[in-house]
Backbone as CSV, one residue per row, in Angstrom:
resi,resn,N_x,N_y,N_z,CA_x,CA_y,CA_z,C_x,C_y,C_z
1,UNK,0.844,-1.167,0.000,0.000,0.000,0.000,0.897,1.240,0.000
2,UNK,0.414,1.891,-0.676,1.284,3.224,-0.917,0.457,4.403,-0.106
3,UNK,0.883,5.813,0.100,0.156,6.809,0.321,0.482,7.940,-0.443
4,UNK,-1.036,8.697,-0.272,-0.573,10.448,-0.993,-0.832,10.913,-0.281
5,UNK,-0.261,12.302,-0.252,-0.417,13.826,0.669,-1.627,14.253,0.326
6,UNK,-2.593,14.498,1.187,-4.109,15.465,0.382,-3.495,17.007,0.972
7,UNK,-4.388,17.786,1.015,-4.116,18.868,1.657,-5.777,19.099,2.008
8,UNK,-5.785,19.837,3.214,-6.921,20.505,3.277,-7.162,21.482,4.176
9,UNK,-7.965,22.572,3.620,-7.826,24.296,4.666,-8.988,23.824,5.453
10,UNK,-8.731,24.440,6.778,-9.288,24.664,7.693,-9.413,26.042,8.567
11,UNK,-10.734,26.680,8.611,-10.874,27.873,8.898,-10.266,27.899,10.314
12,UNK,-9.481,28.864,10.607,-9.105,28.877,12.475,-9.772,30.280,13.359
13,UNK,-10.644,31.607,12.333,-11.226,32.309,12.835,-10.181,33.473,12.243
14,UNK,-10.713,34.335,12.689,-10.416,35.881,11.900,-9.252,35.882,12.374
15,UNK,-8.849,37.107,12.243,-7.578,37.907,12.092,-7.663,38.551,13.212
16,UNK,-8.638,38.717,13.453,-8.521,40.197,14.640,-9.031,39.195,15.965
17,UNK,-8.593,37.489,15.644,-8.648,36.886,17.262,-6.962,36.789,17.543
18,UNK,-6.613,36.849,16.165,-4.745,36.924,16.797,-4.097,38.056,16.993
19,UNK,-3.515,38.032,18.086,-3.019,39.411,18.539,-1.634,39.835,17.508
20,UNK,-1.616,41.419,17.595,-0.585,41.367,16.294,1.008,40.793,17.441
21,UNK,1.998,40.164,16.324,3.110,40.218,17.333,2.894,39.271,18.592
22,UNK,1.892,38.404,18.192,1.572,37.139,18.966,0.875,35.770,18.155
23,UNK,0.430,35.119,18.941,-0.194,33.639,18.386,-1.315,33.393,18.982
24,UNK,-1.324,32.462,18.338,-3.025,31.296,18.584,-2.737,29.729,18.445
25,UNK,-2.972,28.900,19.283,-2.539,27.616,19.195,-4.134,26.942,18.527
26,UNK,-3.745,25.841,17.519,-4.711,25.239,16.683,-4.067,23.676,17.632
27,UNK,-5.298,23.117,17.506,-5.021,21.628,18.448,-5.167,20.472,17.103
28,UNK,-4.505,20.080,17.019,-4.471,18.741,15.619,-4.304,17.823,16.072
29,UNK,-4.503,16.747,15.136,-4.763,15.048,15.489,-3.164,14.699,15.802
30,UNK,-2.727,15.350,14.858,-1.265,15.200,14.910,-0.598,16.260,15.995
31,UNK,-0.773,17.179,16.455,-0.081,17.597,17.490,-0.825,19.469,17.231
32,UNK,-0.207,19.826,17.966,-0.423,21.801,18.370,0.566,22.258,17.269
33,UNK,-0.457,23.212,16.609,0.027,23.972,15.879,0.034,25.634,16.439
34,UNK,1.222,26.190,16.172,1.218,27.856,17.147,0.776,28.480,15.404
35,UNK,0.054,29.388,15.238,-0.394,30.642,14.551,0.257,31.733,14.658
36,UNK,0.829,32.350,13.902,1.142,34.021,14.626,1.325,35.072,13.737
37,UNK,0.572,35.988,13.956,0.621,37.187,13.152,1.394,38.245,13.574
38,UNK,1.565,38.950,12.168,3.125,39.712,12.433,2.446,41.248,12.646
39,UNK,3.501,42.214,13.256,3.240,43.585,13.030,2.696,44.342,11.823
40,UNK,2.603,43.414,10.522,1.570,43.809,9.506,0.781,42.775,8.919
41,UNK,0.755,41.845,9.397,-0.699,41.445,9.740,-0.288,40.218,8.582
42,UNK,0.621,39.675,8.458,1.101,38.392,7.968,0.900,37.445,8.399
43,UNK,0.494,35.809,8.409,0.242,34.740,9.124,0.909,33.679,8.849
44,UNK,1.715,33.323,9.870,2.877,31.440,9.705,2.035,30.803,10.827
45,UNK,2.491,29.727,10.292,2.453,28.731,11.063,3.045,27.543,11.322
46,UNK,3.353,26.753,12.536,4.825,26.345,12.780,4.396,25.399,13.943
47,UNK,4.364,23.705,13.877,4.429,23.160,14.946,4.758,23.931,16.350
48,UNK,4.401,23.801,17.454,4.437,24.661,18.280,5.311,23.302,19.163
49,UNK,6.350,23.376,18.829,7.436,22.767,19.222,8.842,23.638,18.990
50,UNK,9.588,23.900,19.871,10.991,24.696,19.363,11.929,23.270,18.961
51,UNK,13.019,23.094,17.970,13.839,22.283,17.433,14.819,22.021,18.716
52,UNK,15.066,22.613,19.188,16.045,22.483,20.536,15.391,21.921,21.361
53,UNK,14.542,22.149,22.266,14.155,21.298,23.381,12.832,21.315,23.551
54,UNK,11.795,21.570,22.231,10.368,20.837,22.703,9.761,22.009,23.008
55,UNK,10.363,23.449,23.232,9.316,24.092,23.634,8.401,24.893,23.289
56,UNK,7.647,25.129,24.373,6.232,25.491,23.024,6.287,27.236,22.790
57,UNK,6.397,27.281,21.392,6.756,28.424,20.420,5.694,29.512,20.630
58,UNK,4.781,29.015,20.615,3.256,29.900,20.999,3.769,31.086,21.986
59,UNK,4.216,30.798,22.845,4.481,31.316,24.087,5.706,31.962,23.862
60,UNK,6.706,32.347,22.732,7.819,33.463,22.894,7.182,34.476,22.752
61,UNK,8.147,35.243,22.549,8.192,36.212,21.928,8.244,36.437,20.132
62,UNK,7.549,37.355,19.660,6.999,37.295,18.287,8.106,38.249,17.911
63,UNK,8.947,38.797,16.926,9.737,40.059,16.357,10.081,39.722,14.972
64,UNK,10.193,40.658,13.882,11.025,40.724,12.936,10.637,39.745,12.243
65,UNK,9.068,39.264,12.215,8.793,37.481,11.430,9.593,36.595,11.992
66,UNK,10.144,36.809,13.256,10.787,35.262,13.802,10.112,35.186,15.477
67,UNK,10.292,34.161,15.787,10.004,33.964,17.204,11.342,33.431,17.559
68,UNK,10.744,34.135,19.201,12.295,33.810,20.268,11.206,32.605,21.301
69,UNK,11.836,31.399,20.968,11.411,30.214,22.227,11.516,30.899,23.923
70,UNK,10.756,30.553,24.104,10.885,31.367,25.982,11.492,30.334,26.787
71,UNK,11.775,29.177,26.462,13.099,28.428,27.401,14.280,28.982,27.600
72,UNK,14.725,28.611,25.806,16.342,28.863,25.492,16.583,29.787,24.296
73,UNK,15.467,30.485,24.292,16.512,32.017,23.674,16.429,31.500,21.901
74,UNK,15.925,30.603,22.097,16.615,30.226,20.551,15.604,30.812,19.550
75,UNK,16.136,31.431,18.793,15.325,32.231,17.213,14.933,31.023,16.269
76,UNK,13.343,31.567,15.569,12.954,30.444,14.198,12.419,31.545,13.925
77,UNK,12.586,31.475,12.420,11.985,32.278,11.129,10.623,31.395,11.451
78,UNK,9.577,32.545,11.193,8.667,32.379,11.020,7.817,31.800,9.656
79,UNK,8.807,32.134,8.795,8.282,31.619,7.395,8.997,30.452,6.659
80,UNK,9.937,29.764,7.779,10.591,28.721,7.075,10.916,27.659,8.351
81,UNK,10.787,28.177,9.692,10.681,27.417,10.570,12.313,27.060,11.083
82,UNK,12.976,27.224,10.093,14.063,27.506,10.802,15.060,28.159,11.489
83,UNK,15.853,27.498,12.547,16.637,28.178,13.517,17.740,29.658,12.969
84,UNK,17.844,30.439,13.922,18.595,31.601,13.143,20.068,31.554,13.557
85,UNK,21.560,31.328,12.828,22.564,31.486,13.156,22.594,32.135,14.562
86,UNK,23.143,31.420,15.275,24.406,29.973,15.615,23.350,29.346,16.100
87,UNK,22.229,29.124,15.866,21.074,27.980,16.592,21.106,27.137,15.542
88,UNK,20.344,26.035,15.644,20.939,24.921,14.387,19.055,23.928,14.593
89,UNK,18.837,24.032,13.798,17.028,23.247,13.724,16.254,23.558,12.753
90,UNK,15.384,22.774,13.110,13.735,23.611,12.252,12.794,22.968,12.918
91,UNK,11.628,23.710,13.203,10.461,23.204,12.880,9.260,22.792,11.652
92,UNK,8.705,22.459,11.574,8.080,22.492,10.671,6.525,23.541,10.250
93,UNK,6.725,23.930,9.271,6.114,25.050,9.044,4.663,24.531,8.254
94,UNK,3.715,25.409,7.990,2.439,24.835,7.544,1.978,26.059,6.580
95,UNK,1.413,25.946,5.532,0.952,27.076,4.468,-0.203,27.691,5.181
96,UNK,-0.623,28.932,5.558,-1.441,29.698,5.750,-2.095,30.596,4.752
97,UNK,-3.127,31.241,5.083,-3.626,32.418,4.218,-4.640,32.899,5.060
98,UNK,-4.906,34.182,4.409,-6.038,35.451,5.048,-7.472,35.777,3.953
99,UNK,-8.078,35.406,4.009,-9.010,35.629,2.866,-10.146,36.342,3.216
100,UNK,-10.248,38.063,2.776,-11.500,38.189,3.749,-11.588,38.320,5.219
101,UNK,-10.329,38.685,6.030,-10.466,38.612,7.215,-10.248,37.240,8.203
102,UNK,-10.265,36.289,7.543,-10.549,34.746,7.826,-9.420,34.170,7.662
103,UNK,-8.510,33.957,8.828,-7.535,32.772,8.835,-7.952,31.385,8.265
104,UNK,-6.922,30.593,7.296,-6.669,29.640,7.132,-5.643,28.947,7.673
105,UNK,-6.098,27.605,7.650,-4.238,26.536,7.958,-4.353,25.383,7.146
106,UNK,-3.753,25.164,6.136,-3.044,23.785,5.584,-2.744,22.788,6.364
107,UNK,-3.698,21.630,6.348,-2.718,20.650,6.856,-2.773,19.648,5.668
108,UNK,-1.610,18.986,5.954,-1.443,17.777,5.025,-1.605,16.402,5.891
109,UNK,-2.613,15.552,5.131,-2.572,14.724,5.843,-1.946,13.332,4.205
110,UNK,-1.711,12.002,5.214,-1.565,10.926,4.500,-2.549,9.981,4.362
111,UNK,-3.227,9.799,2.724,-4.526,8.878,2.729,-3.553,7.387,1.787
112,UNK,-4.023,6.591,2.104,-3.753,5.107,1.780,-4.688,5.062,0.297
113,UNK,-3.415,4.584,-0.905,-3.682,4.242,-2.160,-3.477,2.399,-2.349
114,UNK,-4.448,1.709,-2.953,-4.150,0.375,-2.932,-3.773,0.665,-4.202
C-alpha cells in the first residue's frame, strides 16, 4: 500500500482573534500547531514545538517574522521554521492564508492508495 499527501484548509477564525506580534494555538490530530501574526498582519504557522528542546513556540516572543522560544533564547523564522545562526534546527512550518479577514491553515494529511 502506498500513500498520498491530500491537503486541506481549515478555517481557524479571523484575524482580529490573533493578537498582532503574537499567536493562537490550533489543536491537531497530529499535534499543536502555534499561529502568529506579524506587526503587519502576515500569518505562519509552525508546529508549536521549538527544534532544541520541545518548547512550546506559541508562548515566545513574536519580532522581525521570527520567534524567540521562551526556554532557550533560541530564534525560528517564522516563514521557514528555521533556527537563526548559531542555533541549528527547524520546525516544521504549515501554508497559511487570510481571505477576507478569515484565517486559514493547511494541513497535510496521509490517505492510503491500494
Amino acid at each position: 500500500m502506498t500513500e498520498i499527501r491530500t491537503t486541506s484548509w481549515i478555517e481557524i477564525g479571523s484575524l482580529d482573534e490573533i493578537p498582532r506580534l503574537g499567536s493562537r494555538v490550533v489543536r491537531t490530530a497530529s499535534g499543536d500547531i502555534a499561529v502568529f501574526r506579524s506587526n503587519d498582519d502576515e500569518v505562519f504557522a509552525l508546529d508549536d514545538r521549538c527544534p532544541h528542546k520541545g518548547g512550546p513556540l506559541s508562548q515566545g516572543i513574536v519580532h522581525n517574522k521570527r520567534v524567540t522560544c521562551p526556554l532557550h533564547n533560541f530564534v525560528i523564522e517564522l516563514s521557514s521554521g528555521e533556527a537563526v545562526a548559531p542555533d541549528q534546527g527547524c520546525t516544521r512550518s504549515h501554508p497559511t492564508k487570510v481571505e477576507n479577514g478569515t484565517v486559514w491553515l493547511s494541513l497535510r494529511q496521509a490517505a492510503p492508495v491500494d
